[in-house]
Residue frames as qw, qx, qy, qz and C-alpha x, y, z in Angstrom:
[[0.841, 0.155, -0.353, 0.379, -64.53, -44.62, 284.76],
 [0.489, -0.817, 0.257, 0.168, -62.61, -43.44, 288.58],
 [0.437, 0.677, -0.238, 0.542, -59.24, -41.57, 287.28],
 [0.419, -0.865, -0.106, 0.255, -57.63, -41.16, 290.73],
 [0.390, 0.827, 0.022, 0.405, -55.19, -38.05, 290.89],
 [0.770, -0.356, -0.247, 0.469, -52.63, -37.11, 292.87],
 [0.361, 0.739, -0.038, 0.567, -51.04, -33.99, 293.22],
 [0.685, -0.726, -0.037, 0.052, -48.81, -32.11, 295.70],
 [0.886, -0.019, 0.077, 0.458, -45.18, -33.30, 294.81],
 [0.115, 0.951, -0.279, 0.072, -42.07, -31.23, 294.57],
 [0.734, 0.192, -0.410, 0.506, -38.91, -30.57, 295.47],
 [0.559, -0.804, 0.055, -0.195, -38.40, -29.55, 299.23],
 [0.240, 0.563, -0.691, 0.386, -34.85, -29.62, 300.92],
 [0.416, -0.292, -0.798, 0.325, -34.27, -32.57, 304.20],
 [0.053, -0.369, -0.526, 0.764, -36.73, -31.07, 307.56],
 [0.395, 0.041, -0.027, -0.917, -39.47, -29.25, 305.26],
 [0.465, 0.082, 0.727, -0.498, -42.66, -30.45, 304.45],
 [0.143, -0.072, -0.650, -0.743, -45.22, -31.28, 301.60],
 [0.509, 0.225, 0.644, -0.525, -48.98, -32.10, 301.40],
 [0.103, 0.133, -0.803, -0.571, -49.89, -34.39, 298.92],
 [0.684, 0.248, 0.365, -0.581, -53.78, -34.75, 298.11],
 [0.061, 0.126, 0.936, 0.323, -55.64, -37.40, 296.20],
 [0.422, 0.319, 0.352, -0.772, -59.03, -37.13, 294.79],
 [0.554, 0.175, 0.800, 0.151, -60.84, -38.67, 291.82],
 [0.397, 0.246, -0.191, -0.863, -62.84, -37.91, 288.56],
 [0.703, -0.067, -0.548, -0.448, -65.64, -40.13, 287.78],
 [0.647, -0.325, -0.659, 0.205, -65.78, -41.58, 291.03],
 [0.588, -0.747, -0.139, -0.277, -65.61, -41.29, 294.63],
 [0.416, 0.463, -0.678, 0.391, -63.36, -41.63, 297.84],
 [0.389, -0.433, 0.415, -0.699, -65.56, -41.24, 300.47],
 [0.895, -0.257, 0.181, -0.316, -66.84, -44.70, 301.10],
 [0.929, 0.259, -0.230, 0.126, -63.42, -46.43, 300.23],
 [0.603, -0.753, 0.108, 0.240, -60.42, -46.89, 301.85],
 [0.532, 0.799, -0.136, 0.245, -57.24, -45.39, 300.41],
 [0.781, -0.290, 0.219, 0.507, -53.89, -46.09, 300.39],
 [0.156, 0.907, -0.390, -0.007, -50.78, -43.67, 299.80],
 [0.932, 0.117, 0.194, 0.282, -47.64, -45.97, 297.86],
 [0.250, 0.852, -0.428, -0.166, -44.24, -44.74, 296.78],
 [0.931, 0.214, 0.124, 0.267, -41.59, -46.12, 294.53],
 [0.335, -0.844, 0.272, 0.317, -37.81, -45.24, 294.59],
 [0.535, 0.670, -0.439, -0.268, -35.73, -44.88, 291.84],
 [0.502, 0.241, -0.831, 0.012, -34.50, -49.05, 291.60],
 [0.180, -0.072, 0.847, -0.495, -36.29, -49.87, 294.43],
 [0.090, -0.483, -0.850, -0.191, -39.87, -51.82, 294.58],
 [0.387, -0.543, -0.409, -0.622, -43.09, -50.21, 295.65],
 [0.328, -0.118, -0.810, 0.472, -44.21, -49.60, 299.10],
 [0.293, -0.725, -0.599, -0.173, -46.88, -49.48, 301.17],
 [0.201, 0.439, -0.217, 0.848, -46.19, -45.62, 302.74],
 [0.090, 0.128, 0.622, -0.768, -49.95, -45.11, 304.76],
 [0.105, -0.272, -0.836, -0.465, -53.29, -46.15, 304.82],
 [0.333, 0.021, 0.461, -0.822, -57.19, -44.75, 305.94],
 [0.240, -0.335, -0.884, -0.220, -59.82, -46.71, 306.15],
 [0.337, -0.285, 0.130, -0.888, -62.77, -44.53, 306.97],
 [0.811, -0.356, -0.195, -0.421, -65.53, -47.25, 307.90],
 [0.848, -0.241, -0.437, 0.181, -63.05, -48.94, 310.28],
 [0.292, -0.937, 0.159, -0.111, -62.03, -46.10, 311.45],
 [0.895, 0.002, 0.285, 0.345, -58.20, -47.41, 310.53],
 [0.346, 0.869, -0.299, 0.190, -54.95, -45.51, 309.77],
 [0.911, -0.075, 0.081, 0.396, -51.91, -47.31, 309.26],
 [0.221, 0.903, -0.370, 0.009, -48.44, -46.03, 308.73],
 [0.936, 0.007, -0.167, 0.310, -45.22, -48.03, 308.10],
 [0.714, -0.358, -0.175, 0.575, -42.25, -47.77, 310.20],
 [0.454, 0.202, 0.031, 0.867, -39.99, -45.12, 307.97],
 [0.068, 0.319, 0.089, 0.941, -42.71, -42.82, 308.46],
 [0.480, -0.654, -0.579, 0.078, -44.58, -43.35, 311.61],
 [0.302, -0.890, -0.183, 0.287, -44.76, -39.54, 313.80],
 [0.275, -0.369, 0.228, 0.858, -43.67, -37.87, 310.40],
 [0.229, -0.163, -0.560, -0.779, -46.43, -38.39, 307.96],
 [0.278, 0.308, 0.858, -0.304, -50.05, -38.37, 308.32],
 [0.017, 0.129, 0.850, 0.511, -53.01, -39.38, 306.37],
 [0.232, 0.497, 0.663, -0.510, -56.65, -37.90, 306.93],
 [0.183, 0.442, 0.709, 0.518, -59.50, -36.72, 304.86],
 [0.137, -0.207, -0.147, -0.957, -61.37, -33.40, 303.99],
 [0.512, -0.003, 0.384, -0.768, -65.14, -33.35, 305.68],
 [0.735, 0.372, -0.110, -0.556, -66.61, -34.54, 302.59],
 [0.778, -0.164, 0.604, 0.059, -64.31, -37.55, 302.52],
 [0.735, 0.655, 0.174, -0.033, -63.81, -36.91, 298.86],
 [0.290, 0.817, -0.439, 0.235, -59.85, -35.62, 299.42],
 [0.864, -0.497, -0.055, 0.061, -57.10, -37.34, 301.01],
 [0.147, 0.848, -0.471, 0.194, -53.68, -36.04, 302.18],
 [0.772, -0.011, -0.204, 0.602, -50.72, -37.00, 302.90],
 [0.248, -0.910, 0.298, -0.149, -48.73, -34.75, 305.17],
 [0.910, 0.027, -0.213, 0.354, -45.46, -35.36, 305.30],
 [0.252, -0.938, 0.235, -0.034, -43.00, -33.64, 307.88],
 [0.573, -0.569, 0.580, 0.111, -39.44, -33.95, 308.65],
 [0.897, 0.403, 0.040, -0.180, -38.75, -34.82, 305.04],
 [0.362, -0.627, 0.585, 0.365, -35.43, -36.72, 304.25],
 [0.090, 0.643, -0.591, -0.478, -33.61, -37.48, 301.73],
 [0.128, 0.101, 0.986, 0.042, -34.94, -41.67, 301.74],
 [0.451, 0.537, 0.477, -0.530, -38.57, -40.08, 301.33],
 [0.095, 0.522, -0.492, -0.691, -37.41, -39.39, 297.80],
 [0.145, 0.098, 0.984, 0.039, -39.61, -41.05, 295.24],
 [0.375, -0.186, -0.505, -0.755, -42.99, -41.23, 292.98],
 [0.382, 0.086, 0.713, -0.582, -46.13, -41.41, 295.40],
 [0.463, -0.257, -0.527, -0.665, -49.49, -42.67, 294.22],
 [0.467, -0.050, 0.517, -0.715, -52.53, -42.87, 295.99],
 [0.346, -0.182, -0.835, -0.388, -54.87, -46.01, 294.93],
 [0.457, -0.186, 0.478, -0.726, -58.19, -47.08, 296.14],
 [0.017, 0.014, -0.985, -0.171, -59.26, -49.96, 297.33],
 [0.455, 0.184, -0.333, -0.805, -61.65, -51.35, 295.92],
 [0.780, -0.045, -0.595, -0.187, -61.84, -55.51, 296.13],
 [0.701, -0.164, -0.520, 0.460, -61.03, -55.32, 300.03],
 [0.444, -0.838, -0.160, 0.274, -60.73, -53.16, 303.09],
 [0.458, 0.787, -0.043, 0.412, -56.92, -52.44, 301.82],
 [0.109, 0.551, -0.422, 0.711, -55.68, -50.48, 304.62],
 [0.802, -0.422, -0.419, -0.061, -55.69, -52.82, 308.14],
 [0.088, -0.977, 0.013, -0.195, -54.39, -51.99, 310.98],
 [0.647, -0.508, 0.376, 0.428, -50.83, -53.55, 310.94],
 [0.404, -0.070, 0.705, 0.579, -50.53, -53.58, 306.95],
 [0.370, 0.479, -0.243, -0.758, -51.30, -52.52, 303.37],
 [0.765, 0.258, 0.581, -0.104, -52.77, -55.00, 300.54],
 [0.106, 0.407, -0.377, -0.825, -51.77, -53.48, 297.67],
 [0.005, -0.052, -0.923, -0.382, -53.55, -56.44, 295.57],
 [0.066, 0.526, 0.812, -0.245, -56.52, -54.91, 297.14],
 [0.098, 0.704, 0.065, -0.700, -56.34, -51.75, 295.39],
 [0.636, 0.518, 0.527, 0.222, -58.05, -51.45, 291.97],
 [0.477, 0.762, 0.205, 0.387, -57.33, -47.78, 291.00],
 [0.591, -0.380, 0.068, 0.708, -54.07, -46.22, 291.25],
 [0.044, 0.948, -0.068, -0.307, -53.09, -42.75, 290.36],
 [0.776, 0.542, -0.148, 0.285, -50.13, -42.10, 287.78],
 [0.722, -0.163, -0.119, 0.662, -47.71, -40.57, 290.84],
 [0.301, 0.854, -0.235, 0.352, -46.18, -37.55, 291.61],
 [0.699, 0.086, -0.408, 0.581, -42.55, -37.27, 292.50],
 [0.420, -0.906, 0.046, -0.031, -41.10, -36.07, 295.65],
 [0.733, 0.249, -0.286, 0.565, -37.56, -35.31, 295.86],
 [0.605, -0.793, 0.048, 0.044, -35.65, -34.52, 298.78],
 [0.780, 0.012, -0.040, 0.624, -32.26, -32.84, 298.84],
 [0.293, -0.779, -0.074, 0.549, -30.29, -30.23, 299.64]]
């Protein structure tokens, strides 16, 4: 059974950074594309940034376009998140999911419905 995992999260004041990684147990990453999601305390889900290794495909959505990126270890088996320039709206439970029934991660948008296995989250808070 693929367990994905997340890990990384903290607390960091506005302008530092994190790196949040994803990886699995019982499974793989390297031949799937993977998507990084966060949820804010009363707010829905969103799609945050996506890599799609066989299409050679990395998305980011607005809030965090030339502050976060998304790439993968050699082995394709890890994926980060980098996030720079962190504020205070970044604040919020990431999870990484992969997709599984679909590409997932295109290059204007996320699918979520296309992602079968989702991590449980870790939180990032941002504040002074």
């Amino acid at each position: 059974q693929v367990q994905v995992v997340e890990s990384g999260g903290g607390l960091v004041q506005p302008g530092n950074s994190l790196r949040l990684s994803c990886t699995t147990q019982g499974g793989s990453l390297r031949l799937y594309a993977v998507g990084w999601f966060r949820q804010a305390p009363g707010k829905e889900r969103e799609g945050v940034a996506c890599h799609n290794r066989a299409a050679r495909i990395t998305y980011y959505a607005d809030p965090v376009k030339d502050r976060f990126s998304v790439f993968r270890d050699d082995a394709g088996t890890t994926v980060y998140l980098q996030m720079n320039n962190l504020q205070p709206t970044d604040t919020g439970i990431y999870y990484c999911a992969r997709a599984d029934s679909g590409w997932g991660c295109y290059p204007d948008k996320q699918r979520p419905s296309e992602y079968d296995h989702w991590g449980r989250g870790t939180q990032v808070t941002v504040s002074s």
